[in-house]
C-alpha positions in Angstrom: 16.2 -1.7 6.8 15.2 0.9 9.4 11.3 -0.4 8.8 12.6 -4.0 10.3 14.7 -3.4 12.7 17.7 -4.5 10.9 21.0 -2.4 11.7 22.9 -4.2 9.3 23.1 -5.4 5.8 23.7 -9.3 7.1 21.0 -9.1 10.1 18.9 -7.8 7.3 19.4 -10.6 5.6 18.7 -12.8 8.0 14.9 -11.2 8.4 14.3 -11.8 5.1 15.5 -15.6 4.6 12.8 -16.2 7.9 10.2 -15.2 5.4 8.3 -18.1 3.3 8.1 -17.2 -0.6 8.5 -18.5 -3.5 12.6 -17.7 -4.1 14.9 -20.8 -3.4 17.2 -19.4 -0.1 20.6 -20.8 -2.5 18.9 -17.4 -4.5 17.9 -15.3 -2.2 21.4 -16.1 -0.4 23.3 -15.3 -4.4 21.0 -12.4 -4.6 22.3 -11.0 -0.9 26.0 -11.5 -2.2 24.8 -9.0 -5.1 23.7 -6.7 -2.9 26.3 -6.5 -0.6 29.0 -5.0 -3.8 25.7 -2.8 -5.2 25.1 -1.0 -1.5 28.2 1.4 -1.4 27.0 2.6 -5.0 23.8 2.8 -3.9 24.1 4.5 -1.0 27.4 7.1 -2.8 24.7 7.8 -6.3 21.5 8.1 -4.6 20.6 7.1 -0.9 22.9 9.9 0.4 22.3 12.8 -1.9 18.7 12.4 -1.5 18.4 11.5 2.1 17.3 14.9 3.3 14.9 15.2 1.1 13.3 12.0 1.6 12.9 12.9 5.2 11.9 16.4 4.4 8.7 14.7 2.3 8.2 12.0 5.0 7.6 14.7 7.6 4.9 16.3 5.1 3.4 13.0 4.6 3.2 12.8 8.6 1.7 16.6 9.2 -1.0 15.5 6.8 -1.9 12.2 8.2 -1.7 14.5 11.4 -4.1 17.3 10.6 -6.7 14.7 8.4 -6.9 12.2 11.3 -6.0 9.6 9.1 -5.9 6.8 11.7 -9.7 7.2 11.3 -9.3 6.2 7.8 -7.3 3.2 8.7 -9.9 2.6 11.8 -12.9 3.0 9.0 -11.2 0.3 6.5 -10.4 -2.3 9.3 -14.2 -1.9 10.1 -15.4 -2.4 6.3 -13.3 -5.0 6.4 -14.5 -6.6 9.6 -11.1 -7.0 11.4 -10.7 -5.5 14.7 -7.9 -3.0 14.8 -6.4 -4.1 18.0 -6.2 -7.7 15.8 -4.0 -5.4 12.9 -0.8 -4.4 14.5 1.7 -1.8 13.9 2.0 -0.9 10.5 5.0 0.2 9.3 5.8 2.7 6.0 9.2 2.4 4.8 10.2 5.2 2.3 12.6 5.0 -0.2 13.7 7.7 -3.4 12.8 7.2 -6.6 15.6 9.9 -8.6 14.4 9.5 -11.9 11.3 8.6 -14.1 7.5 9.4 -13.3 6.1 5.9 -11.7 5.3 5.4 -7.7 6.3 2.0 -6.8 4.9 0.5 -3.7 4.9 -3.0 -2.5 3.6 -4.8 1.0 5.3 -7.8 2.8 2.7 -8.5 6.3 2.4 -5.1 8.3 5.1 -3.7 6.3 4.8 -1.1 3.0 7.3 0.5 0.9 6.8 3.2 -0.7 9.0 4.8 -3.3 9.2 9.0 -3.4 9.6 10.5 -6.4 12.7 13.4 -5.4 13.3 15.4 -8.4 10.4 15.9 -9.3 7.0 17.9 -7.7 4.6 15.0 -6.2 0.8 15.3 -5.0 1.4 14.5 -1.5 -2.2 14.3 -1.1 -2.4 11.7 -3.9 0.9 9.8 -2.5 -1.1 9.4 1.1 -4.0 8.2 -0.4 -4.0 6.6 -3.9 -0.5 5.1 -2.9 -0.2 4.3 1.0 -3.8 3.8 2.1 -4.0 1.7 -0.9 -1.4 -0.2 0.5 -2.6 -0.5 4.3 -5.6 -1.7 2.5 -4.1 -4.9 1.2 -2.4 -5.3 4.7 -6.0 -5.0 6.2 -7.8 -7.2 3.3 -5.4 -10.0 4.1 -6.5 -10.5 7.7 -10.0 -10.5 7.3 -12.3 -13.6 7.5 -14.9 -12.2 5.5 -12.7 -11.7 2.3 -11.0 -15.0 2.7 -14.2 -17.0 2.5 -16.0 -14.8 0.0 -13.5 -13.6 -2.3 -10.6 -16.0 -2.4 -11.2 -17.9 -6.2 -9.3 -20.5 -7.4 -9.2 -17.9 -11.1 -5.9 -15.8 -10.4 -7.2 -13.1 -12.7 -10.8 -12.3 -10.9 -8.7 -12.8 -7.4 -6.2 -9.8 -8.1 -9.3 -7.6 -9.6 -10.8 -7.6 -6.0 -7.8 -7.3 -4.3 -6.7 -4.4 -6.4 -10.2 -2.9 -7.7 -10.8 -2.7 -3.2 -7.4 -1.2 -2.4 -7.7 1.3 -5.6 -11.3 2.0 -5.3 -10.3 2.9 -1.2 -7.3 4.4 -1.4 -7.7 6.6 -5.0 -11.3 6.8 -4.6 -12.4 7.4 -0.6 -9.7 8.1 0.9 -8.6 11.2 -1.5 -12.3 12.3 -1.5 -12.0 12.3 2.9 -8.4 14.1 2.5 -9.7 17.1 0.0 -13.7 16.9 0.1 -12.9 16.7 -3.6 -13.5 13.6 -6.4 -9.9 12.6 -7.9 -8.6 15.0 -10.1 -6.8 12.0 -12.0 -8.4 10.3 -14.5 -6.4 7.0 -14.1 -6.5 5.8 -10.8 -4.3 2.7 -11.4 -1.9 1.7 -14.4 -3.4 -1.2 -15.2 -6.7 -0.1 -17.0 -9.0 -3.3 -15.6 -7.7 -2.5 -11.9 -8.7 1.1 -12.8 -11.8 0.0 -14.8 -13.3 -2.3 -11.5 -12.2 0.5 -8.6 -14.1 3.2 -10.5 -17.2 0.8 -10.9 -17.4 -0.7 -7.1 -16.2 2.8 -5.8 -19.8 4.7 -5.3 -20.9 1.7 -3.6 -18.2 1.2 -1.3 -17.7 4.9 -0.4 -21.4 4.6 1.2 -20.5 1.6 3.4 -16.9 2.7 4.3 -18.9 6.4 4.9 -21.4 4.5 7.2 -18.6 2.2 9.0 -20.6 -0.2 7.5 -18.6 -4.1 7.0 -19.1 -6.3 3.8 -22.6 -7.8 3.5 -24.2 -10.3 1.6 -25.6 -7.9 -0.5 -21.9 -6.3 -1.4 -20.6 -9.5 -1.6 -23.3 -10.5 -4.3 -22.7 -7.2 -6.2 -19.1 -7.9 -6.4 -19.7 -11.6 -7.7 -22.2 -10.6 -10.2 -19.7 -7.5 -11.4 
């Protein structure tokens, strides 16, 4: 809510209902009414007890982007990517907590990415910077360039999402952990879906040279990626 300017549960609601998708507004609107008898138990079993801590890891997250210059990993994907940065706007991260279980959840709506913290348990921040968020600025950046919109954007749902996802992994898992440590990923599995991971491992050398070179997409990637 902080992320869009929303101060209140019903202003918040009225953000989201501006947005186009796919949800009927009769559901969204049902779904708000949900939400509004949920939020005190939310915010009395978990937001609240974990608050501090959430902030505690944000402010790690931030001394590391900090120290690693990672706006020049931001600047070096717009330019892969052909977009001007002045054309990307502010990005915002919105952190949330994740008590229990082992899985990162993050999602992206425009300039906007949510990411989920795991709190009780110890978390690679390095990993969470890279594999998680720049993956996700990725897909913010990918969306506003020309050059994947006329090359990439097939009509086949399946070979659409292993571009945007095998780009974003192969970035974010791949490059940017590599510029953040100096180091190759120390996971095996770079996504949980094993043809996301399969296609980011296999474009990865090639795009680490271009992204390394602030080289943009060319023909001859373009034709790679097809063929692949």
């Amino acid at each position: 809510m902080e992320s869009i300017k929303s101060k209140t549960l019903n202003e918040f609601k009225m953000n989201i209902l501006k947005y186009k998708t796919s949800i009927k507004k009769s559901t969204m609107k049902k779904y708000f009414s949900y939400l509004k008898k949920l939020m005190p138990l939310y915010e009395n079993l978990i937001w609240n007890k974990d608050y501090n801590k959430l902030v505690k890891m944000k402010n790690k997250i931030k001394n590391l982007m900090k120290k690693t210059n990672y706006d020049d990993l931001i600047r070096q994907t717009a330019i892969f990517y052909g977009v001007q940065i002045d054309k990307i706007g502010i990005i915002n991260i919105a952190f949330y907590p994740i008590p229990y279980g082992n899985n990162i959840k993050a999602y992206r709506i425009k300039n906007l990415e949510t990411i989920g913290i795991l709190i009780s348990k110890k978390q690679n921040i390095i990993w969470l910077t890279s594999a998680t968020i720049l993956h996700e600025i990725s897909h913010t950046i990918y969306f506003k360039s020309k050059i994947v919109n006329k090359n990439f954007n097939f009509k086949n749902k399946k070979r659409k999402l292993l571009v945007i996802e095998g780009f974003a992994t192969a970035i974010g898992a791949g490059w940017g952990y590599n510029r953040l440590t100096s180091k190759n990923s120390i996971y095996k599995q770079w996504y949980n879906n094993k043809d996301y991971d399969k296609v980011a491992k296999k474009i990865y050398p090639k795009l680490k040279i271009y992204l390394d070179n602030n080289r943009t997409i060319d023909s001859d990637l373009i034709k790679y990626i097809k063929k692949l």
